[in-house]
NUZANU-123777 format. One record per residue: residue number from 0; residue in three letters; x, y, z negated of N, C-alpha, C in turn. Coordinates in nm, 4 decimals, decimal comma. Atoms other than C-alpha are relative to their C-alpha. Example, Ala and Ser with C-alpha at 12.3 -4.5 7.8 and 13.67 -1.06 7.14 Angstrom:
# residues 2
> n / res / nc1 / nc2 / nc3 / cac1 / cac2 / cac3 / cc1 / cc2 / cc3
> 0 / ALA / 0,0890 / -0,1190 / 0,0000 / 1,2300 / -0,4500 / -0,7800 / 0,0900 / 0,1200 / 0,0000
> 1 / SER / -0,0820 / -0,1190 / 0,0060 / 1,3670 / -0,1060 / -0,7140 / -0,0770 / 0,1090 / -0,0730
//
This chain:
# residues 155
> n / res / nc1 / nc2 / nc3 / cac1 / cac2 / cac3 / cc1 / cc2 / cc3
> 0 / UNK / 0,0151 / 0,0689 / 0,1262 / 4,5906 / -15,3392 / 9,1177 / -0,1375 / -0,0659 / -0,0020
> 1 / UNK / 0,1291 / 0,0752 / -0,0029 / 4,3261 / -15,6075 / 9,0518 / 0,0141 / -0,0327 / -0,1347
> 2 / UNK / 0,0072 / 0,0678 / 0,0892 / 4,1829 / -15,6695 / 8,7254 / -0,0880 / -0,0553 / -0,0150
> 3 / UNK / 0,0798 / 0,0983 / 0,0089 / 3,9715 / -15,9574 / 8,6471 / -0,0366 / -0,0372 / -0,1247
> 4 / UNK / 0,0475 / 0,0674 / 0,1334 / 3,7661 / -16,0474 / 8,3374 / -0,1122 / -0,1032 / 0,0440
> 5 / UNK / 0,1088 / 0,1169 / -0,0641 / 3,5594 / -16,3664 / 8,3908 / -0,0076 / -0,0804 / -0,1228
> 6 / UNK / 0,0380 / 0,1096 / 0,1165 / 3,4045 / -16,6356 / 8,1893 / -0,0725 / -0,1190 / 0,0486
> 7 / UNK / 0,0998 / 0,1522 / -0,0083 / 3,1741 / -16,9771 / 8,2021 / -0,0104 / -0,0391 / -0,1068
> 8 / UNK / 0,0462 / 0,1057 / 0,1144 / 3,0200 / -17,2185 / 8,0493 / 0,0132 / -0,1321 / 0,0238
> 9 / UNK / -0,0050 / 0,1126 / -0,0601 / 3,0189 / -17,5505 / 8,0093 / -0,0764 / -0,0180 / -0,0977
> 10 / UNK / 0,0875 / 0,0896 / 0,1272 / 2,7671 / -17,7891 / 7,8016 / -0,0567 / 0,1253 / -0,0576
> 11 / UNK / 0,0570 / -0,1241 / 0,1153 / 2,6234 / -17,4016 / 7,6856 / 0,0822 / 0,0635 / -0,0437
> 12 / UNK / -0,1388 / -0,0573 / 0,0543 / 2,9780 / -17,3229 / 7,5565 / 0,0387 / 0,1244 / 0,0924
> 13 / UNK / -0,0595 / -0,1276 / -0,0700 / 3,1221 / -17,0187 / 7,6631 / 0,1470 / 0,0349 / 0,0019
> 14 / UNK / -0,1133 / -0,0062 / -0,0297 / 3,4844 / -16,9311 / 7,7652 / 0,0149 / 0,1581 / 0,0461
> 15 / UNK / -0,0326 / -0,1167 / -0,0408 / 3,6457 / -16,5681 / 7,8949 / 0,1366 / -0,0132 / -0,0247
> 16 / UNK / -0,1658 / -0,0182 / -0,0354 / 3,9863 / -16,4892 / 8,0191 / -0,0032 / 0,1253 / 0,0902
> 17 / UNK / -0,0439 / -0,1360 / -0,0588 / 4,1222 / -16,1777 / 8,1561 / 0,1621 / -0,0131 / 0,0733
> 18 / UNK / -0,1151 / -0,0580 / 0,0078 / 4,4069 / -16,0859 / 8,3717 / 0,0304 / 0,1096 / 0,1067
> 19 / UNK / 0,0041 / -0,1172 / -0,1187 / 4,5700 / -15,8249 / 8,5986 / 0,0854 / -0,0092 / 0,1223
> 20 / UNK / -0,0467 / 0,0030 / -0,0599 / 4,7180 / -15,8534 / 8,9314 / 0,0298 / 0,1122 / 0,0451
> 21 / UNK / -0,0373 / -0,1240 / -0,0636 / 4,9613 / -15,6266 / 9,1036 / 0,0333 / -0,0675 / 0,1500
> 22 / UNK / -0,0578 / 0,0397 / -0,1435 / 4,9816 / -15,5968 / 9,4889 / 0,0826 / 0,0598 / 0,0635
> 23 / UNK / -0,1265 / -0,0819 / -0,0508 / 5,3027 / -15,5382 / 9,5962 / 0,0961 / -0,0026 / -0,1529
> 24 / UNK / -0,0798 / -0,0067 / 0,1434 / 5,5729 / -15,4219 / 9,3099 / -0,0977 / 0,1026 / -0,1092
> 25 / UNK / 0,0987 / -0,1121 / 0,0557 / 5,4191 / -15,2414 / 9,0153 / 0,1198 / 0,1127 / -0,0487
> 26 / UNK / -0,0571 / -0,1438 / 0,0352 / 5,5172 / -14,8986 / 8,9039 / 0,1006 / -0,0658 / -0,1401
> 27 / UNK / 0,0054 / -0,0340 / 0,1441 / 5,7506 / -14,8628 / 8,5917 / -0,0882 / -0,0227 / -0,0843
> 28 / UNK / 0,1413 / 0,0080 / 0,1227 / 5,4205 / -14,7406 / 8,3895 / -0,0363 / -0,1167 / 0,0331
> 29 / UNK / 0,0882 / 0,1119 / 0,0031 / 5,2332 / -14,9991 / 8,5123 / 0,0913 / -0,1137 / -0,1213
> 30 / UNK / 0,0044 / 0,1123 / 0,0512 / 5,4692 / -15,2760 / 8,4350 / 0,0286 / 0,0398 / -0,1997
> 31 / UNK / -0,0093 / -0,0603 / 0,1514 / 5,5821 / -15,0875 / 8,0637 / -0,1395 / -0,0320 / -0,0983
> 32 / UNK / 0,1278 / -0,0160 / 0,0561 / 5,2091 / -15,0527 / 8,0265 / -0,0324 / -0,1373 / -0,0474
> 33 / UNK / 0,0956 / 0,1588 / -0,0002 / 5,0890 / -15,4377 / 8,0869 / 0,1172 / -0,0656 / -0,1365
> 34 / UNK / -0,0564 / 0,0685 / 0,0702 / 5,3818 / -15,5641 / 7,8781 / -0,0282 / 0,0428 / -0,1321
> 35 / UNK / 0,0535 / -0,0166 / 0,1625 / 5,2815 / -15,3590 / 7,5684 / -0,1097 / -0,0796 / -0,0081
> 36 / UNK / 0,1236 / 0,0770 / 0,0255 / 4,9603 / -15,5020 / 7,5918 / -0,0006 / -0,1669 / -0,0266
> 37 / UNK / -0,1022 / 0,1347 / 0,0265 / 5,1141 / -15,8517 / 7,6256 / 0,0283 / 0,0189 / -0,1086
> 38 / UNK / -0,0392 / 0,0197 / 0,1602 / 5,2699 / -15,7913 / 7,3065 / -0,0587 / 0,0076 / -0,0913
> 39 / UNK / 0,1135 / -0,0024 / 0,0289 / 4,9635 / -15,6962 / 7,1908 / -0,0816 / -0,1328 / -0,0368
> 40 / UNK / 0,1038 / 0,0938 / 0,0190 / 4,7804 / -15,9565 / 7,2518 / 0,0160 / -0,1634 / -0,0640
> 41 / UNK / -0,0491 / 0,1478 / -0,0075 / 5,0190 / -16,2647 / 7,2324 / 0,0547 / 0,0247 / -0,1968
> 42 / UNK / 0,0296 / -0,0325 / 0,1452 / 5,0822 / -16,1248 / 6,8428 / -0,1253 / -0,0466 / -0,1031
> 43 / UNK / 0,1080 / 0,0411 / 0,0481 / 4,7392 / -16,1325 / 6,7853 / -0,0664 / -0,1562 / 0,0022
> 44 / UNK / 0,0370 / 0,1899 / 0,0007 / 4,7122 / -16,5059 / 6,8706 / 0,1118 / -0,0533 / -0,0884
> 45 / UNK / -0,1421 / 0,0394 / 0,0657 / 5,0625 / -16,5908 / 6,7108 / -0,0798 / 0,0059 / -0,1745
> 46 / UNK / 0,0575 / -0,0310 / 0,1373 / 4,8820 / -16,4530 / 6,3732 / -0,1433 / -0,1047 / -0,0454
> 47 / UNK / 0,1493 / 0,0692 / 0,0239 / 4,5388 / -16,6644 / 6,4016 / 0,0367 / -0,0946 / -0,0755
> 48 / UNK / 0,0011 / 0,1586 / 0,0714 / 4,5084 / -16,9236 / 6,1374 / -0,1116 / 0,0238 / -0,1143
> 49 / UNK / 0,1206 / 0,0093 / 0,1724 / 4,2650 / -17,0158 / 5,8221 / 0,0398 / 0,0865 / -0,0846
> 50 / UNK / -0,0290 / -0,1745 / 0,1156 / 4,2449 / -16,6780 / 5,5619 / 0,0307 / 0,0901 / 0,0581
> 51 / UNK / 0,0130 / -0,1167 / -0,0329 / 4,3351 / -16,4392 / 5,7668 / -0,1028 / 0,0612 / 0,0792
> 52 / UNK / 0,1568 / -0,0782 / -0,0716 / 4,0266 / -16,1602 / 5,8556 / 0,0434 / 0,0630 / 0,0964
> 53 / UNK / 0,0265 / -0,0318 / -0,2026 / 3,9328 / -16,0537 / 6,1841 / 0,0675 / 0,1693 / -0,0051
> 54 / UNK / -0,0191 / -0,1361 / -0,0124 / 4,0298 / -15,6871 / 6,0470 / 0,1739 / -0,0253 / 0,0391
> 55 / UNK / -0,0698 / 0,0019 / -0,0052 / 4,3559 / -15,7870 / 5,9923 / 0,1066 / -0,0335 / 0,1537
> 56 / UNK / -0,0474 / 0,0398 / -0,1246 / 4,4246 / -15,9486 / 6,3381 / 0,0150 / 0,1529 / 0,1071
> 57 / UNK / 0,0276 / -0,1449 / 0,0073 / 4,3079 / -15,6272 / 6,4618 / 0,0869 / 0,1301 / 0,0161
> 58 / UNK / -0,1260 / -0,1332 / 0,0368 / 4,6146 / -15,3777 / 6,3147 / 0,0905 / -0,0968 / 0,0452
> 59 / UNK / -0,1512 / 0,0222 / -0,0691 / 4,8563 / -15,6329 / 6,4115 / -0,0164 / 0,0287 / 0,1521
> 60 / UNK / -0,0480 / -0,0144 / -0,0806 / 4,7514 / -15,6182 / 6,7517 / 0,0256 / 0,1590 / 0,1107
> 61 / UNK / -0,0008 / -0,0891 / -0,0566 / 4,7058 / -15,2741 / 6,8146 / 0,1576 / 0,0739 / -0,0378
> 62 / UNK / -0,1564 / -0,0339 / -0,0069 / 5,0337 / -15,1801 / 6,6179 / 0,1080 / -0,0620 / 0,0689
> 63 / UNK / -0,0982 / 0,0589 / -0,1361 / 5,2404 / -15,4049 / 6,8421 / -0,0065 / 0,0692 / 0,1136
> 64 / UNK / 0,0411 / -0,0033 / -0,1187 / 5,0735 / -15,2739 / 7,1472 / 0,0800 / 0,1501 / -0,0452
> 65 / UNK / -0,0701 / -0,1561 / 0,0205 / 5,2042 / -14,9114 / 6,9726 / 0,1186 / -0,0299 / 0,0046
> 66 / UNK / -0,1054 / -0,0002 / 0,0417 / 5,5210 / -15,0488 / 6,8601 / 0,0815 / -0,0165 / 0,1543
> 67 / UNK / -0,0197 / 0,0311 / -0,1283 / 5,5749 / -15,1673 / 7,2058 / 0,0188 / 0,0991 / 0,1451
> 68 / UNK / -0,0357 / -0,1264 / -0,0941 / 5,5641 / -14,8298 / 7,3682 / -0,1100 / 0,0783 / 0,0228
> 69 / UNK / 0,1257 / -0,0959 / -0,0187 / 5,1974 / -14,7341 / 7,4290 / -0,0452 / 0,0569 / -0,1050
> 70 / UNK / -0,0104 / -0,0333 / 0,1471 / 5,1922 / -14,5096 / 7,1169 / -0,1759 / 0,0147 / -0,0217
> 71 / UNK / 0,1224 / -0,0975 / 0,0508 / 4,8400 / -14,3254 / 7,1622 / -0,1439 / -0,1587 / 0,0090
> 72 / UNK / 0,0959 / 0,0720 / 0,0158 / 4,6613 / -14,6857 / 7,2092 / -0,1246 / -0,0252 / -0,0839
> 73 / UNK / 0,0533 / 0,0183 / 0,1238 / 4,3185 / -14,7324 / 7,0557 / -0,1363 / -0,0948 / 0,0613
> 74 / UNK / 0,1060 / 0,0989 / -0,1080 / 4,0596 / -15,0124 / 7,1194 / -0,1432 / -0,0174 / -0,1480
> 75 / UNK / 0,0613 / -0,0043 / 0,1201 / 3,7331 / -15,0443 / 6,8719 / -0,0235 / -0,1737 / -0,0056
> 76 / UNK / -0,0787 / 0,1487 / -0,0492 / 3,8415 / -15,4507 / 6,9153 / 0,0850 / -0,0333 / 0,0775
> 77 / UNK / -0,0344 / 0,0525 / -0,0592 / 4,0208 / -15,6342 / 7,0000 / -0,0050 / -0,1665 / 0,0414
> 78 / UNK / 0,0119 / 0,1275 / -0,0355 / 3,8840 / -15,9793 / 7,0729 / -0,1351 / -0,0101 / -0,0897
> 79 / UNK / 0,0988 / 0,0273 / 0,0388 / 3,5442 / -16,1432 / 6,9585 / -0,0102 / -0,1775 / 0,0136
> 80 / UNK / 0,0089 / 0,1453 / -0,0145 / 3,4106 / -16,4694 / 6,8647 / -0,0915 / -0,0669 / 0,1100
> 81 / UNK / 0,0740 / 0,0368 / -0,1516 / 3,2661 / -16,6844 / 7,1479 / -0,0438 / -0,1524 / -0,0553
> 82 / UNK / 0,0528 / 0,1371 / 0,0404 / 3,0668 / -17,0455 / 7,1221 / -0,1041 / -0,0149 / 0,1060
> 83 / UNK / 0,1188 / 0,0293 / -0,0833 / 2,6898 / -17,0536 / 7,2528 / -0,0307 / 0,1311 / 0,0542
> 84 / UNK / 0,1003 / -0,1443 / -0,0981 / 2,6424 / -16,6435 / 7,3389 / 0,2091 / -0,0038 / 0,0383
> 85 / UNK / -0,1088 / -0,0387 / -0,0376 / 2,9925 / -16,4511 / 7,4924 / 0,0715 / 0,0470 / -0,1053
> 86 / UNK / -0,0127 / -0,1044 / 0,1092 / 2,9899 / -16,2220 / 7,2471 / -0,0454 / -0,0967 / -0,1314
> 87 / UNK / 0,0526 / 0,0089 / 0,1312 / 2,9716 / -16,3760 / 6,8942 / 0,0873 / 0,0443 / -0,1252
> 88 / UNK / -0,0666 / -0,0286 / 0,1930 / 3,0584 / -16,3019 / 6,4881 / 0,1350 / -0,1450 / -0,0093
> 89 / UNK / -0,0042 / -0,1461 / 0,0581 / 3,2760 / -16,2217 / 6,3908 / 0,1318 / 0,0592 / 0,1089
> 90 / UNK / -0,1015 / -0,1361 / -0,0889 / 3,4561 / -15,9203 / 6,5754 / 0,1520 / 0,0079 / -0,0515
> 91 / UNK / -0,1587 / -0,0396 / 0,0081 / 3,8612 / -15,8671 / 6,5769 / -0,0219 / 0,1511 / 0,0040
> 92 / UNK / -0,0044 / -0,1568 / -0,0112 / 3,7983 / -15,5177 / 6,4736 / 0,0131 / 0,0428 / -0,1823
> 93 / UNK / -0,0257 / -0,0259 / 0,0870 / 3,8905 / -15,2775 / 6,1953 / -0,1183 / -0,0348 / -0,1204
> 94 / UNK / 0,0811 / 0,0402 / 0,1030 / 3,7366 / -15,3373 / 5,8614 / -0,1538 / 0,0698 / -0,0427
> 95 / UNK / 0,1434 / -0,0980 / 0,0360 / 3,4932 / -15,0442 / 5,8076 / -0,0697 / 0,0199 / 0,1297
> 96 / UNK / 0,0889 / -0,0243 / -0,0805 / 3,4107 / -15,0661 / 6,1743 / -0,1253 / 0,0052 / 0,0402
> 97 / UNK / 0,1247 / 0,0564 / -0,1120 / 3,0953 / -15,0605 / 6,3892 / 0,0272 / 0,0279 / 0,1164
> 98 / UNK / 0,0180 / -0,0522 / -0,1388 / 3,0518 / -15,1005 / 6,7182 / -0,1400 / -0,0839 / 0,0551
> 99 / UNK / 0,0932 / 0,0276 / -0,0427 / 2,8065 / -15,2749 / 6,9412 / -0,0223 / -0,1479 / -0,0448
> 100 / UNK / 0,0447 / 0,1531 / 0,0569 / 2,8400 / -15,6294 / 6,7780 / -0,0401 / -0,0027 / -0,1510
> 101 / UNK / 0,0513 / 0,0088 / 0,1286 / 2,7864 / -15,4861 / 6,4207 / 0,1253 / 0,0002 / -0,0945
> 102 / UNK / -0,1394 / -0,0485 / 0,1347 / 2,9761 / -15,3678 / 6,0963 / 0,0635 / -0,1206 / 0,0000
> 103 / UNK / -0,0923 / 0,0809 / 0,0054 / 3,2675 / -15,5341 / 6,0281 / -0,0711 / -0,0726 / -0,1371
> 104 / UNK / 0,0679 / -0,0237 / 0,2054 / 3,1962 / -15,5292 / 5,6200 / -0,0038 / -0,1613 / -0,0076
> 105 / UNK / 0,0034 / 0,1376 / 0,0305 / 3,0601 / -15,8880 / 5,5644 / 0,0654 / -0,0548 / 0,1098
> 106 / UNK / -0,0949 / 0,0856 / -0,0938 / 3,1911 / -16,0080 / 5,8832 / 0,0992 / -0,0168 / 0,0017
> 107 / UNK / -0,1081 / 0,0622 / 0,0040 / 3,4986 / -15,9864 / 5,7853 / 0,0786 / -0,0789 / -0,1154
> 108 / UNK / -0,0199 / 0,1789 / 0,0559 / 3,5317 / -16,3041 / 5,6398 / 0,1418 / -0,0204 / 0,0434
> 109 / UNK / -0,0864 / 0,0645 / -0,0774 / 3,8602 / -16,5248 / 5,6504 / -0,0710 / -0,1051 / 0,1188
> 110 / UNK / -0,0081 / 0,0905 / -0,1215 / 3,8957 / -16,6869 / 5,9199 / -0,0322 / -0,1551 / -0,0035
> 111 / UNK / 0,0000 / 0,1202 / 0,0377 / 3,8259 / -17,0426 / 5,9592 / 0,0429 / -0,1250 / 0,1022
> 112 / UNK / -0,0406 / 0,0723 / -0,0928 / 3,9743 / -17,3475 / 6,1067 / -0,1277 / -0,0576 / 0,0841
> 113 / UNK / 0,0684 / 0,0885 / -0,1059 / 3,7794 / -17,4511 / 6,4735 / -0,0621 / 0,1424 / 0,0643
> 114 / UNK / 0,0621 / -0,1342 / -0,0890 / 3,6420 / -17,0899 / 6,5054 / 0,0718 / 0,0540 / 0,1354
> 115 / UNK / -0,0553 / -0,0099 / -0,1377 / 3,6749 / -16,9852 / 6,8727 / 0,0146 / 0,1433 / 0,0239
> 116 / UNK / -0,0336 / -0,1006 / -0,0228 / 3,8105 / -16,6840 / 6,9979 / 0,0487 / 0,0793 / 0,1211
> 117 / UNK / -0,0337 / -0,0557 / -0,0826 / 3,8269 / -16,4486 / 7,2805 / 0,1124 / 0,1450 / 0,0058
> 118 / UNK / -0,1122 / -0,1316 / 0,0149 / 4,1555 / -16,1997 / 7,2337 / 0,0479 / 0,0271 / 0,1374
> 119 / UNK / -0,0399 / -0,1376 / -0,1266 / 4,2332 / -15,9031 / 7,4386 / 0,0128 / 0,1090 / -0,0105
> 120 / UNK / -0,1000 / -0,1206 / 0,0633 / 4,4270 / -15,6192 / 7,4588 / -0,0408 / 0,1076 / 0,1288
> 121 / UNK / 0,0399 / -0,0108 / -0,1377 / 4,2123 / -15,4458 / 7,7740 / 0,0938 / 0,1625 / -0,0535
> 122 / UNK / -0,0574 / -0,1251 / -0,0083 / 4,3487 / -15,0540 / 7,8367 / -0,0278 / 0,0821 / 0,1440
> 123 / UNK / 0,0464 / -0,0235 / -0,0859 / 4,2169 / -14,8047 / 8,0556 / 0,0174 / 0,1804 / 0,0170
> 124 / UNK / -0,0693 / -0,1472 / -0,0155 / 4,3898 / -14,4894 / 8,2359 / -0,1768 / 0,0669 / 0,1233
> 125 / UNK / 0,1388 / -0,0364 / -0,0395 / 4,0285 / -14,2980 / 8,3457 / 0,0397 / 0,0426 / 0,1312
> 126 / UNK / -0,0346 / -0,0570 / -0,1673 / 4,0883 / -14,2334 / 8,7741 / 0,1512 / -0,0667 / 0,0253
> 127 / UNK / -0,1582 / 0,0327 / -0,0788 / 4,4261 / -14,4164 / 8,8100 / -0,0072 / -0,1608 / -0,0230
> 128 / UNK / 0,0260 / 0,1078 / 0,0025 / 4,3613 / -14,7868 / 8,6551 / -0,0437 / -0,1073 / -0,1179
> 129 / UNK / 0,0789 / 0,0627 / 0,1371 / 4,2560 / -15,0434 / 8,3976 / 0,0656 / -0,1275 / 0,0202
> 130 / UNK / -0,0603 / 0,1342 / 0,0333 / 4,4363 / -15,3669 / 8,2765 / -0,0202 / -0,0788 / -0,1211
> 131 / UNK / 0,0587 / 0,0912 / 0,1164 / 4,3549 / -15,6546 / 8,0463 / 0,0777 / -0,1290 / -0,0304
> 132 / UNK / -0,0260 / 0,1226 / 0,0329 / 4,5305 / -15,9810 / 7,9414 / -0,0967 / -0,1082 / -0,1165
> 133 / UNK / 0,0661 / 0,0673 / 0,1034 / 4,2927 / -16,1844 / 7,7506 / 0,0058 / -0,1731 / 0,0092
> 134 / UNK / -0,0585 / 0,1296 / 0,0035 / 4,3013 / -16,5879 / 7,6798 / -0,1118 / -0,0398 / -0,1156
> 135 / UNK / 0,1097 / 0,0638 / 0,0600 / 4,0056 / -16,7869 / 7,5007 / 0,0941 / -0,1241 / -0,1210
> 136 / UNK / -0,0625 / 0,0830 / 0,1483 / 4,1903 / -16,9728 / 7,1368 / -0,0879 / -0,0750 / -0,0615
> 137 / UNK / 0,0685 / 0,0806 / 0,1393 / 4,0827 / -17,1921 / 6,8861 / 0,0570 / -0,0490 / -0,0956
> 138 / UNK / -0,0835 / -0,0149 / 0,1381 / 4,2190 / -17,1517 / 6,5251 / -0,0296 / -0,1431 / -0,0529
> 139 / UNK / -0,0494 / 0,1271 / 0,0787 / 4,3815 / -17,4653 / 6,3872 / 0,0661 / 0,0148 / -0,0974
> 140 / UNK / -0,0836 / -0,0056 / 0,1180 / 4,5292 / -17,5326 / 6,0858 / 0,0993 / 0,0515 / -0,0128
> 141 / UNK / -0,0853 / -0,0265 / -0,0383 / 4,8723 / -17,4631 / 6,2280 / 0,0006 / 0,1678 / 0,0928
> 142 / UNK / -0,0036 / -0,1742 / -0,0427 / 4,7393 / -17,1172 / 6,3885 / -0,0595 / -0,0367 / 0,1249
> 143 / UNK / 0,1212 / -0,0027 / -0,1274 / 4,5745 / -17,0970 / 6,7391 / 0,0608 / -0,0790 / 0,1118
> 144 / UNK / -0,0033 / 0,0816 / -0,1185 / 4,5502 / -17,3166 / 7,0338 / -0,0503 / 0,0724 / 0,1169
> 145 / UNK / 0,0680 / -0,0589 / -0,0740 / 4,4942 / -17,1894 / 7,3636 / -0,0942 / -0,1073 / 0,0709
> 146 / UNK / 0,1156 / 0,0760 / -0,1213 / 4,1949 / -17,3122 / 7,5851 / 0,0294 / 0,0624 / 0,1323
> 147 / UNK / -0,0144 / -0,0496 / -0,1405 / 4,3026 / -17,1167 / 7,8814 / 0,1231 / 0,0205 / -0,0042
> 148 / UNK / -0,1762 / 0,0403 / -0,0028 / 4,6248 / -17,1865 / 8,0548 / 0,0735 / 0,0938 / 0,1595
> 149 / UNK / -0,0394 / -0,0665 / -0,1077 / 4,6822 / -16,9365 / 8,3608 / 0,1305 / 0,1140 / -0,0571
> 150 / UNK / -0,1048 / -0,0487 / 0,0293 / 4,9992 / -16,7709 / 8,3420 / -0,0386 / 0,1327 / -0,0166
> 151 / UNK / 0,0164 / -0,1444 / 0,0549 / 5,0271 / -16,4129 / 8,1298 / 0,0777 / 0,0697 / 0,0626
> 152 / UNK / -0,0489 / -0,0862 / -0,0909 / 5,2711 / -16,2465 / 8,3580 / -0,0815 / 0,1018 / 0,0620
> 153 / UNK / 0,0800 / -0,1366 / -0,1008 / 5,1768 / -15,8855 / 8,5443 / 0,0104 / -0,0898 / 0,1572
> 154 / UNK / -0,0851 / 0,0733 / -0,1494 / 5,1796 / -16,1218 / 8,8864 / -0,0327 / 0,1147 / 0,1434
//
């Protein structure tokens, strides 16, 4: 298994995409595993548009990723905003959170059309393996656009 999280820049801008390769066939778990997360994640973009808060994005995508089969899933985000640093405001995380980018609380603001977004649904079995699908958006009126176009399949 190969997983890959990468990013760039361009003009100062910043980008990140994630995905996971399997070599050879993957297990059952494996592929069970990657596809919850998939559902996970491709939810959480499906939902992006103007008014809805970063908390909210958040429970949809972790309850999908449950509903989907991986029950005990738990991530303290799931995706962050991106522009001139990697990491920027505001966080895809629960409402009363903190973590290392800072309380949710005021940050979670609606959403707004043009804001950029790095969603991902990463997951990580401690001594056996770690997988991620992530994909760099940008919330339009109509709900999110992707900026990164590499196929979401377990390949």
């Amino acid at each position: 298994m190969v997983k890959f999280d990468v990013g760039c820049s361009f003009q100062m801008y910043q980008a990140d995409i994630g995905r996971t390769l399997v070599i050879g066939e993957p297990t059952g778990e494996l592929a069970e595993t990657y596809h919850a997360l998939l559902a996970g994640q491709q939810a959480a973009i499906a939902a992006l548009r103007p008014g809805i808060r970063p908390s909210e994005i958040f429970d949809i995508a972790v309850e999908t990723v449950r509903a989907a089969g991986l029950l005990k899933y738990q991530r303290h985000h799931v995706g962050h905003g991106t522009g001139l640093e990697v990491y920027d405001m505001p966080v895809l995380q629960p409402a009363s959170s903190f973590s290392e980018f800072g309380g949710a609380g005021a940050n979670d603001q609606p959403l707004e059309e043009g804001m950029v977004f790095c969603v991902e649904t990463p997951y990580y079995v401690l001594g056996a393996f770690g997988m991620i699908v992530e994909d760099t958006v940008i919330v339009t009126s109509g709900g999110a656009r992707y900026l990164t176009d590499l196929p979401r399949d377990l390949i």
